[in-house]
C-alpha positions as CSV (number, residue, x, y, z in Angstrom):
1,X,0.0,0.0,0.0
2,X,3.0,2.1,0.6
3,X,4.0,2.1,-2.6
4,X,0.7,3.0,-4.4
5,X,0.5,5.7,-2.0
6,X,3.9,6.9,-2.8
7,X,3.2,6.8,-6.4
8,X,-0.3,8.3,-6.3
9,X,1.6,11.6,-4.4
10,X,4.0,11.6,-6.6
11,X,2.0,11.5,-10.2
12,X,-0.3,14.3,-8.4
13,X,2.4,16.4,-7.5
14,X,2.5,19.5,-9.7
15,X,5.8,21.1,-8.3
16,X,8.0,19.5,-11.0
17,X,5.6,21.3,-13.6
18,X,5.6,24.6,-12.1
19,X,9.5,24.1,-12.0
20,X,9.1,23.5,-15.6
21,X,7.1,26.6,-15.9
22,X,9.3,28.4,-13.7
23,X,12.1,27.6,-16.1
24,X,10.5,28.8,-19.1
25,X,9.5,32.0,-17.6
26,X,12.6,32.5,-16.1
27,X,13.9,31.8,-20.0
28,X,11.9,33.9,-21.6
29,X,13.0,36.9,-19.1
30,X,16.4,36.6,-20.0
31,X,15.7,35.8,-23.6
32,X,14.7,39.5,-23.2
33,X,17.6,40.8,-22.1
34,X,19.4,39.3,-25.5
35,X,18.5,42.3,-28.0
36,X,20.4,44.5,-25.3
37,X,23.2,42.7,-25.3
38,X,24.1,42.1,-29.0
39,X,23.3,46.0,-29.3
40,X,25.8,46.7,-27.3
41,X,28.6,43.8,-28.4
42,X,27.7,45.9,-31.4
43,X,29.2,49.3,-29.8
44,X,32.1,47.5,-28.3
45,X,33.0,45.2,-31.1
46,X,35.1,47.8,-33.2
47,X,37.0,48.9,-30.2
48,X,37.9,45.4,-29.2
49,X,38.9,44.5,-32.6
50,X,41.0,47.5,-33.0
51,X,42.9,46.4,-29.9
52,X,43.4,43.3,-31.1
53,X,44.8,44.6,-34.2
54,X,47.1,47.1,-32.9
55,X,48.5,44.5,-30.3
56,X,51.9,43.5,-31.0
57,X,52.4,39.5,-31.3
58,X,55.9,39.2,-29.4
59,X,54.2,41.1,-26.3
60,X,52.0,38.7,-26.3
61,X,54.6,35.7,-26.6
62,X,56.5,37.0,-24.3
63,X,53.4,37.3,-21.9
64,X,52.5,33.5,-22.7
65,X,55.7,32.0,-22.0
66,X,56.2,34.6,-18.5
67,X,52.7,32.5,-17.7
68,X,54.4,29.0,-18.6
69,X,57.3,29.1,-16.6
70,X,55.0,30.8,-13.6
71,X,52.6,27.9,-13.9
72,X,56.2,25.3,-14.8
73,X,58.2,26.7,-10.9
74,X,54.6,26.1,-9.2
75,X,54.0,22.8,-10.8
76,X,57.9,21.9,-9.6
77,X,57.1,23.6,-6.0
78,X,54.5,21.4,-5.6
79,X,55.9,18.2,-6.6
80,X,59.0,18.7,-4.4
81,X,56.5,19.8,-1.5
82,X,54.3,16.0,-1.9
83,X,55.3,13.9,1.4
84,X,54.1,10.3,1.0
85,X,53.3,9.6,4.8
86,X,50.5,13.1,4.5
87,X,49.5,11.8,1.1
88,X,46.9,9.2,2.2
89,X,45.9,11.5,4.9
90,X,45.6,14.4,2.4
91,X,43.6,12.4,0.4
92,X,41.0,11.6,3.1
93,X,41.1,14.4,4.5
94,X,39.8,15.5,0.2
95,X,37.1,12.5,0.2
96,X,35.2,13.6,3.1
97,X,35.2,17.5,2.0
98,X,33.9,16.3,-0.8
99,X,31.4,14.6,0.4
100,X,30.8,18.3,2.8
101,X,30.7,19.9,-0.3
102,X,28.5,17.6,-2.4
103,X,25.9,17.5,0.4
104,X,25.6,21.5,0.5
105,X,25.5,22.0,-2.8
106,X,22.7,19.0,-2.9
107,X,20.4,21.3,-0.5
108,X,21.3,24.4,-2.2
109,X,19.8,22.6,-5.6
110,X,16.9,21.8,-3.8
111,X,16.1,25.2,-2.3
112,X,16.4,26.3,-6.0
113,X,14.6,23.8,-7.5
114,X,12.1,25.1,-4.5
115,X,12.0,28.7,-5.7
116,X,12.0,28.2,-9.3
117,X,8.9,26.0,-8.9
118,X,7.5,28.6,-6.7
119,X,8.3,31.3,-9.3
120,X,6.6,28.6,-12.1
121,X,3.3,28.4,-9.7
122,X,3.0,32.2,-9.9
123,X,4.0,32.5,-13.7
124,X,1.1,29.8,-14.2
125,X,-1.1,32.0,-12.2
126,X,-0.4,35.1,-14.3
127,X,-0.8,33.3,-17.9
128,X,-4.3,32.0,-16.1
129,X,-5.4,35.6,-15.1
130,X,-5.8,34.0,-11.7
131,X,-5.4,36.1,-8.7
132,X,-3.2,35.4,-5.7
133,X,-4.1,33.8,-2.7
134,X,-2.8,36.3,-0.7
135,X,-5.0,39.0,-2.3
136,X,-7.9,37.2,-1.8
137,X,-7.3,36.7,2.0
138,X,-6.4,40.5,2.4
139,X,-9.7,41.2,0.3
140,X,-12.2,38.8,2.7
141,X,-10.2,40.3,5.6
142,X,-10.8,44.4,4.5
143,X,-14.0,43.4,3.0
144,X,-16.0,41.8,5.4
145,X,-19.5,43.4,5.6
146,X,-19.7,42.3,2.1
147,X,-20.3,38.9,3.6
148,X,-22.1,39.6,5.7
149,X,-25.4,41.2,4.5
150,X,-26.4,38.3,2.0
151,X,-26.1,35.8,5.3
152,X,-28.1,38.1,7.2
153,X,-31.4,37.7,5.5
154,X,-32.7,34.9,7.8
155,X,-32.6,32.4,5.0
156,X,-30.7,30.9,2.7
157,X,-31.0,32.0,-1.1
158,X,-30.1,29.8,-4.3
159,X,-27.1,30.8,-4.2
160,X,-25.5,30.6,-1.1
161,X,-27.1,26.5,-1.3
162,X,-25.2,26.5,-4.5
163,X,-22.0,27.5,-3.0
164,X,-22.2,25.2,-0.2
165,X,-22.9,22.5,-2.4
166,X,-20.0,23.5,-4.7
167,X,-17.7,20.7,-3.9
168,X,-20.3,17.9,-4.6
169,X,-22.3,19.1,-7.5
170,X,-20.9,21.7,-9.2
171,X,-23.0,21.4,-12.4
172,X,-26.5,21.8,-10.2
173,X,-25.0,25.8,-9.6
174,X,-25.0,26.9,-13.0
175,X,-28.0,25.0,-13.7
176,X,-29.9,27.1,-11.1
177,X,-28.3,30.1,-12.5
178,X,-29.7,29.1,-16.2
179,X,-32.9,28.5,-14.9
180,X,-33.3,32.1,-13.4
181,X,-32.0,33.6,-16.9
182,X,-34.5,31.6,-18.5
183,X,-37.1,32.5,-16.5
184,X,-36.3,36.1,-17.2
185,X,-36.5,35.6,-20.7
186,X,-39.6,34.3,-20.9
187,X,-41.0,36.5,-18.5
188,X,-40.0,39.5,-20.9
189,X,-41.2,37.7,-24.0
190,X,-44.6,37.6,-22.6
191,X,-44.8,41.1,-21.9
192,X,-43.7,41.9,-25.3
193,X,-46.5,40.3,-26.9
């Protein structure tokens, strides 16, 4: 049973498409910036090609091989610096920073992974015209008395049956609500003729 429930949560779990939404917003936002950024390579490129041609190659030569025999002295520094005996206890010492290192950067991918799904579940909102929940919470909490006048008629209307029975039959509401229209209509043929 574990295992059905485990795999029931996990095909009803939309957080790995909202990360996927979250992705392609995020994508499109920086595919935005790209126009801004090949207008100005276009400044810069005739300066930087200038440079390039007005460098001289034998400062650059003699800058690479200044660079060679730096990284050649360090490479020999090192060598003669290698003890045996610390060797194996370097190289433990390595292993389990690694596995430090591998286990934050594990929880750092999940708490992006975390906000970019969170960014997808509000992108999806947006493209679905759908309001926050938090607006709607701060609207019921400054708007109360809007509430409150319908419920305080004594009885229940159409309506407010409708909305309680929203869960379990939510076809019956906009039946009720076609019904009245309908009733309307007729109502307003019959006085026509």
């Amino acid at each position: 049973m574990a295992i059905a429930d485990d795999l029931k949560k996990t095909l009803t779990d939309p957080t790995p498409l909202y990360f996927a939404a979250g992705t392609a917003d995020l994508a499109v936002q920086q595919a935005k910036k790209v126009p801004g950024l090949i207008e100005q390579l276009r400044a810069e490129a005739p300066a930087r090609i200038e440079a390039v041609k007005n460098t001289d190659p034998k400062i650059v030569q003699e800058k690479a091989k200044e660079a060679q025999e730096a990284v050649t002295a360090k490479f020999a520094e090192v060598l003669t610096a290698i003890d045996p005996k610390k060797l194996g206890e370097t190289a433990q010492d390595l292993a389990l920073r690694g596995v430090g290192v591998a286990a934050e950067y594990a929880v750092r991918a999940k708490e992006t992974y975390d906000k970019v799904a969170e960014h997808g579940e509000q992108a999806v909102r947006t493209w679905r015209g759908e309001v926050s929940e938090e607006i709607v919470d701060i609207a019921v909490a400054v708007e109360p008395a809007a509430a409150t006048p319908a419920g305080a008629s004594g009885g229940t209307s159409a309506e407010e049956e409708a909305a309680g029975s929203d869960e379990e039959k939510p076809a019956a509401r906009r039946t009720a609500v076609r019904k009245n229209n309908t009733k309307k209509a007729a109502t307003v043929s019959a006085d026509e003729s």
